[in-house]
N, C-alpha and C positions, 0 to 999 in steps of 0.2 A: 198745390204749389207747382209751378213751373218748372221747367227744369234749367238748371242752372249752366248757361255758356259758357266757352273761353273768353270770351270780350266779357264776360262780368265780373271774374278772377283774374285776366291778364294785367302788368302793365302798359299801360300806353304809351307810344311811342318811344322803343327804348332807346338808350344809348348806344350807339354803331359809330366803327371805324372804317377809315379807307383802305383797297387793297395796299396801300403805298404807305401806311402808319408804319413807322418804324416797332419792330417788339416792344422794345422798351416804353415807348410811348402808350400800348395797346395794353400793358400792364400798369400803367401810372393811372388811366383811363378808368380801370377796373379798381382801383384801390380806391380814387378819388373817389367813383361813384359807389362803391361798397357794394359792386355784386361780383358775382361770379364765372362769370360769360357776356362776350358781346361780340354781337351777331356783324359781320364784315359785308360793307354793301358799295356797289360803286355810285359814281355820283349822279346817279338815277334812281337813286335809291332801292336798286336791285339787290336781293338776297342773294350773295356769293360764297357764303358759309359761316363759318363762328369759331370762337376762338375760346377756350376753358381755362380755369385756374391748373386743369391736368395737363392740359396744352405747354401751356408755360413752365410747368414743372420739369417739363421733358427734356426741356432746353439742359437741365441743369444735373440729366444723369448719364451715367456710362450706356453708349449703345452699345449691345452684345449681336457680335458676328452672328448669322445666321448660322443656326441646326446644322450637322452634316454627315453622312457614313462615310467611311474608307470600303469600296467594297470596290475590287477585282481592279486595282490600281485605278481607279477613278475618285471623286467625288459625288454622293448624290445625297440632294439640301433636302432637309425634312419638309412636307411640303407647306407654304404657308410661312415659313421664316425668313425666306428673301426677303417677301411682301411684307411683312412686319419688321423686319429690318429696315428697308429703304423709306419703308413711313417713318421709323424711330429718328433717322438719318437725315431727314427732309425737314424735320421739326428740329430738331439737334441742333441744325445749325443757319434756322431760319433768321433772317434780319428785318422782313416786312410779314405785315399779318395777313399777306394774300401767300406768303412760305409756311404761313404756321397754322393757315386756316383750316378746320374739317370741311372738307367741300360737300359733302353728302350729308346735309343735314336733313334730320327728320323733320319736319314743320307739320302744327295744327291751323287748322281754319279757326277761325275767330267762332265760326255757328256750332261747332262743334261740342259735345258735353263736355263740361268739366270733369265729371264723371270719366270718361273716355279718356283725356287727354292726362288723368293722374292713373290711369290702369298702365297706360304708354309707357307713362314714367318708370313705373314701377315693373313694367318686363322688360323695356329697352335698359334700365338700371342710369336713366340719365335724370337729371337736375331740372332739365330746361327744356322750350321748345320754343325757337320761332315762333309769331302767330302772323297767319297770312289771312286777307281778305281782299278777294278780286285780283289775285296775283299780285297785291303789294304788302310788304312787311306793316303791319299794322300793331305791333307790341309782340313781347315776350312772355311768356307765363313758368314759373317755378314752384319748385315744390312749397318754397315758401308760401306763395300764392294761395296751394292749395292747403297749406297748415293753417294760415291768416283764415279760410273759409271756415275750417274747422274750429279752430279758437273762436270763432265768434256764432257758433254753433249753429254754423249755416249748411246745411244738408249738400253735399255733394251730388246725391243723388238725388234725381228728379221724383216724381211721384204725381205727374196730373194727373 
């Protein structure tokens, strides 16, 4: 047996919004179509980032001040909590989904195992991945994806 691609378990062509989608519209987007992420592209249809059900969540909790010591009449911030802070801060109080985008997304190539791309999953501890081919966004693939393979007791792993 072959071994089993991302283009054989992704969806194709997914659903994506513009930097300029207002939030609210980015989450009616995500309800309608009943997933979980959707990957934000300009109208080039260029990968600019993604946007998560945690994403949106974020909006809707208390940001907590950064870490800090009192030592020798100063201040000094634990390190790492500014920076987790002003990402908290930046999503908190985003209005468009190029404010409330992860810019650094991981993304899979389409040639890549399925295999590979659900190991990913499972140490990055994410849901989803872009899937690229030729440097263009050519579908999503989720863990769903890779349960759908297994419920239909289709081997993840390759074996030719």
């Amino acid at each position: 047996m072959k071994e089993l691609k991302v283009k054989d378990a992704m969806t194709p062509d997914p659903v994506t919004v513009l930097p300029e989608t207002p939030v609210t519209d980015v989450a009616r987007v995500m309800i309608d179509n009943g997933i979980g992420g959707v990957p934000v592209v300009n109208s080039d249809g260029d990968l600019l980032g993604i946007i998560t059900e945690s994403d949106l969540i974020v909006q809707d909790t208390d940001v907590k001040f950064p870490s800090f010591v009192h030592f020798l009449d100063g201040y000094v911030f634990v390190p790492g909590s500014v920076h987790h802070f002003e990402e908290k801060f930046r999503k908190a109080v985003a209005a468009t989904a190029e404010d409330l985008m992860t810019e650094d997304v991981i993304t899979v190539d389409a040639e890549d195992s399925a295999e590979d791309a659900a190991t990913l999953m499972s140490r990055k501890k994410l849901k989803r991945f872009p899937v690229i081919s030729e440097g263009g966004l050519v579908g999503i693939i989720t863990m769903r994806d890779i349960v759908r393979l297994i419920s239909k007791d289709i081997p993840v792993e390759g074996t030719e």
